[in-house]
C-alpha positions in Angstrom: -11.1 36.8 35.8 -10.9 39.7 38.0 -8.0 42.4 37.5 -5.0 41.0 39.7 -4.2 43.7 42.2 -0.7 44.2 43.2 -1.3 46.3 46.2 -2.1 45.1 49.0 -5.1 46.5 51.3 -5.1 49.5 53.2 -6.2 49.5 57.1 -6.3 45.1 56.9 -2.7 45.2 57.7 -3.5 45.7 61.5 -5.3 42.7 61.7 -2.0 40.7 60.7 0.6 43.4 61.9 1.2 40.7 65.0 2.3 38.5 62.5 0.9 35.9 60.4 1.8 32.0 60.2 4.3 30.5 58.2 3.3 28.4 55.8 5.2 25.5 54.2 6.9 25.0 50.7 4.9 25.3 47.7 3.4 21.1 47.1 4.4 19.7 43.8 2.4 21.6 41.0 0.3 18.9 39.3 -1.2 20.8 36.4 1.4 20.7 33.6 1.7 17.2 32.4 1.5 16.6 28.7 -1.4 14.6 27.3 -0.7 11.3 26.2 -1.8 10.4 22.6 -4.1 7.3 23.1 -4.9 5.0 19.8 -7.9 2.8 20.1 -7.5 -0.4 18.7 -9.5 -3.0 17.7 -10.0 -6.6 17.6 -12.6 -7.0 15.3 -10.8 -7.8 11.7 -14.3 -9.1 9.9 -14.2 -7.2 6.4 -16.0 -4.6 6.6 -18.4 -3.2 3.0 -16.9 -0.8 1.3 -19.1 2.4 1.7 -19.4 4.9 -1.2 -17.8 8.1 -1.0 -19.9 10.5 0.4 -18.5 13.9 -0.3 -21.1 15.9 1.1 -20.4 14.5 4.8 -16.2 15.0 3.9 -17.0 18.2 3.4 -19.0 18.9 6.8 -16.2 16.9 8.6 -13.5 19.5 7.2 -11.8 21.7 10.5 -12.8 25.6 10.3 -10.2 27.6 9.0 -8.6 29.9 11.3 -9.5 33.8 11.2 -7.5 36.2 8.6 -4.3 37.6 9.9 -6.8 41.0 9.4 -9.7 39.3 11.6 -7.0 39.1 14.2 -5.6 42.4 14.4 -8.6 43.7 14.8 -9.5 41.3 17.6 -6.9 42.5 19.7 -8.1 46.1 19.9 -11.6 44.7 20.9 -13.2 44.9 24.0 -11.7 42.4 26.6 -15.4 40.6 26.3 -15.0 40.6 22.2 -11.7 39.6 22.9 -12.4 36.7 24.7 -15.6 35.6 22.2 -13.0 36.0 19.8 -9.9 34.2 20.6 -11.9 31.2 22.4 -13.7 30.5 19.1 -10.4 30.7 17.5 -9.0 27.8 20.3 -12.0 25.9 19.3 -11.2 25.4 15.9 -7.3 24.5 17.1 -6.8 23.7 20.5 -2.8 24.1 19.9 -2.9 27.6 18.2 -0.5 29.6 20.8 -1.5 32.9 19.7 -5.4 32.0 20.7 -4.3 31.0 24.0 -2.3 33.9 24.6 -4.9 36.5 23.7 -7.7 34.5 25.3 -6.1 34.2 28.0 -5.1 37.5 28.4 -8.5 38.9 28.0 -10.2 36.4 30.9 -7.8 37.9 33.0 -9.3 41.0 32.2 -12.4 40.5 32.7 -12.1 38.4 35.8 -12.3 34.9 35.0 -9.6 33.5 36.8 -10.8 29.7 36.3 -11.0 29.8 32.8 -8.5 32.1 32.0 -6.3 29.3 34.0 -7.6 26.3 31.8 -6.9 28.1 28.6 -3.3 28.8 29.8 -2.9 25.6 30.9 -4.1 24.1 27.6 -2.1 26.8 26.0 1.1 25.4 27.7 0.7 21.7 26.9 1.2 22.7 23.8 3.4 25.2 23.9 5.3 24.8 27.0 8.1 27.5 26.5 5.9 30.6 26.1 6.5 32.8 28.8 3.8 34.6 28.4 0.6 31.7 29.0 3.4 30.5 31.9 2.9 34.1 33.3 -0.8 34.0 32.9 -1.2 30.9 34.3 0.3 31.9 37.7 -1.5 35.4 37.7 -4.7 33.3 37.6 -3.5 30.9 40.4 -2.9 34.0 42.6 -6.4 35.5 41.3 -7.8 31.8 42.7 -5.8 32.0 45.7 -4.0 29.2 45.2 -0.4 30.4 46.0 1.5 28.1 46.1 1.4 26.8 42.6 0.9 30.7 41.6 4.6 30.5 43.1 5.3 27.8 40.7 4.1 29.0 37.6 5.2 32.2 38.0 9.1 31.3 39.1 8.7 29.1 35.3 7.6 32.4 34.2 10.2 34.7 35.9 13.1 32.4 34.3 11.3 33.1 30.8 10.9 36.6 31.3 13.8 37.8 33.5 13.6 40.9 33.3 9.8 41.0 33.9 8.6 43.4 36.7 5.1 42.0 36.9 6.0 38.2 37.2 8.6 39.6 40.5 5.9 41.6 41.4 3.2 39.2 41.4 5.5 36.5 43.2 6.1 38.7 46.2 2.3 38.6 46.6 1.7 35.5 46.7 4.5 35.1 49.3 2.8 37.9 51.2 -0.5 36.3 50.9 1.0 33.0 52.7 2.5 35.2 55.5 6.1 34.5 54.1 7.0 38.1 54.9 11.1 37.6 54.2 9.9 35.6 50.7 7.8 38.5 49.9 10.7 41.0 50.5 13.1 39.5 48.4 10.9 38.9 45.8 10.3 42.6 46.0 13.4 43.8 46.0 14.6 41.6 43.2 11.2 43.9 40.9 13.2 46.8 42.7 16.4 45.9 40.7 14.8 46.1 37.6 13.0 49.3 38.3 14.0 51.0 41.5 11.0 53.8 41.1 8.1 51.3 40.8 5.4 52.7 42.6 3.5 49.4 42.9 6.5 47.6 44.2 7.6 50.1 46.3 4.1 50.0 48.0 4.2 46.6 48.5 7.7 46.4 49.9 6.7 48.5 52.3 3.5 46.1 53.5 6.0 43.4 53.4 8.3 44.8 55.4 5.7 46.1 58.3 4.3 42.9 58.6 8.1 41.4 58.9 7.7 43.7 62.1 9.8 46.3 60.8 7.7 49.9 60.8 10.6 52.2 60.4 11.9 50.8 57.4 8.8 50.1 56.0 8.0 53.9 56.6 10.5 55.0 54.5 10.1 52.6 51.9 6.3 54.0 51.6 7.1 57.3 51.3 9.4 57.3 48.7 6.8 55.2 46.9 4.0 57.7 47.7 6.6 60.5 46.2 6.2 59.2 42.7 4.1 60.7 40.5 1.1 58.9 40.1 1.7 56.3 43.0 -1.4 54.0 43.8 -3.6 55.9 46.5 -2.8 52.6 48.7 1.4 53.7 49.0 -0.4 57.0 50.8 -2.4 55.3 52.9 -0.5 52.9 53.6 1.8 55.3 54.9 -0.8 56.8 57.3 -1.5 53.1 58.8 2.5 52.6 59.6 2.5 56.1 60.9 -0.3 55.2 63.5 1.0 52.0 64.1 4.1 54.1 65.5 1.6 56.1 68.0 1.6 59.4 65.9 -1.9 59.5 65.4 -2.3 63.1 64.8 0.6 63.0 62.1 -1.5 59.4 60.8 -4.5 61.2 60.2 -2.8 64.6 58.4 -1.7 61.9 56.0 -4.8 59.5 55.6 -6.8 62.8 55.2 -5.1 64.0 51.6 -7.4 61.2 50.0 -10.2 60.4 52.2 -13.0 62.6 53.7 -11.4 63.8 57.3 -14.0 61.7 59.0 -13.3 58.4 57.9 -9.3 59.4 58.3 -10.4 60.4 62.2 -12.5 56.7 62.0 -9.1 55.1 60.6 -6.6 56.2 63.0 -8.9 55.5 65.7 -9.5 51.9 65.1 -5.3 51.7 64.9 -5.5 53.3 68.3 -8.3 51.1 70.2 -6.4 48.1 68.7 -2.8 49.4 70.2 -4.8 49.8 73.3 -5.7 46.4 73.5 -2.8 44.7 72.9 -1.1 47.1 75.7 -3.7 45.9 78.0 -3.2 42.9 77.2 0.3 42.4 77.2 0.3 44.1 80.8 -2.6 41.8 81.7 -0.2 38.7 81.5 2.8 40.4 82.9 0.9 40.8 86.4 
């Protein structure tokens, strides 16, 4: 699965800074129902010869043991690929071990596997359906899919698991953003913001959230105290430079775009905010004539 990013993009926001479509409640989320033991019975009662024992073929028949509490350890400080190898050959020999599910999971993720980091979770969770941590990977793989609403799901299971989990709030403002739900995505922000007021990440996000909510001046000063912070994403900056422009202050804009990108393609940046405010003036002054 590919690295969940929790910034959104830079310059895409003025293609949806008119405002996007609501989008309606998250549908039921069909994914977690336990499996059902099924005995097969059957009719045929003829005695049946008594076979000899064959211990060769018990033996062959016996389940693999699980790595070494050693094997593991060092597992974990594996590449994510090793990881994965790993831990999936470790759910093989027990579908219901919690700790494979976990790491495997976790390392799909990593890589970019969002499909079958999502049906290890899943797996992980029918048999363990109180860990908050599969329940938290299981949503960041639904967002990873775009599947958002049940990313919602899982990851609201997850945020009652993990309350005080940055990420989880992080990751469900996202998803609401994703769907357009601008005033979802706020609060879902701000309730990250009142575990850590100073997150960067958040604080970028928060500020996307509220400028597509149609409100650039707040959302300017959410951005730049999140660009403030050392080592902000590059995104809180530019993001700043894209409200700025979308306020007409194009020189100011490009200043700003310019601390991270070659001045040309801050110049080409601003520009396309410019043409497109031009438009929608023309347009809006078409239709009042």
């Amino acid at each position: 699965m590919r690295k969940i990013s929790l910034v959104s993009s830079t310059f895409a926001l003025a293609l949806l800074i008119s405002g996007s479509a609501m989008v309606a409640n998250a549908s039921a989320f069909p994914l977690f129902t336990k499996k059902t033991d099924k005995t097969v019975k059957t009719t045929d009662t003829r005695k049946q010869p008594v076979a000899a024992a064959n211990t060769a073929g018990t033996e062959a028949q016996k389940p693999e043991a699980p790595a070494s509490k050693e094997e593991r350890e060092k597992a974990k400080s594996a590449d994510l690929v090793a990881q994965a190898t790993f831990w999936m050959g470790e759910l093989g020999k027990n579908e219901k071990d919690e700790e494979a599910a976990v790491y495997a999971s976790n390392a799909l993720l990593g890589i970019g596997s969002n499909q079958r980091a999502l049906e290890v979770a899943v797996i992980g969770i029918q048999a363990n359906e109180n860990n908050a941590q599969l329940w938290k990977n299981t949503g960041k793989a639904l967002l990873g899919l775009k599947r958002n609403p049940e990313a919602i799901q899982a990851l609201t299971k997850a945020s009652t698991l993990l309350p005080n989990d940055i990420e989880v709030r992080n990751a469900i403002g996202v998803a609401y953003d994703d769907l357009g739900q601008s005033t979802m995505a706020i609060k879902s922000f701000n309730d990250a913001l009142a575990i850590n007021p100073n997150n960067a990440v958040t604080l970028t996000n928060l500020g996307l959230a509220q400028a597509l909510n149609g409100d650039l001046k707040t959302a300017e000063i959410t951005l730049r105290k999140a660009q403030a912070i050392p080592y902000a994403p590059v995104q809180a900056r530019q993001n700043l430079a894209l409200i700025v422009a979308l306020q007409g202050r194009f020189k100011e804009s490009e200043q700003i775009a310019s601390q991270d990108l070659p001045d040309e393609l801050a110049k080409q940046n601003v520009a396309y905010v410019q043409r497109m405010l031009d438009d929608g003036n023309a347009r809006t002054n078409a239709s009042q004539q």
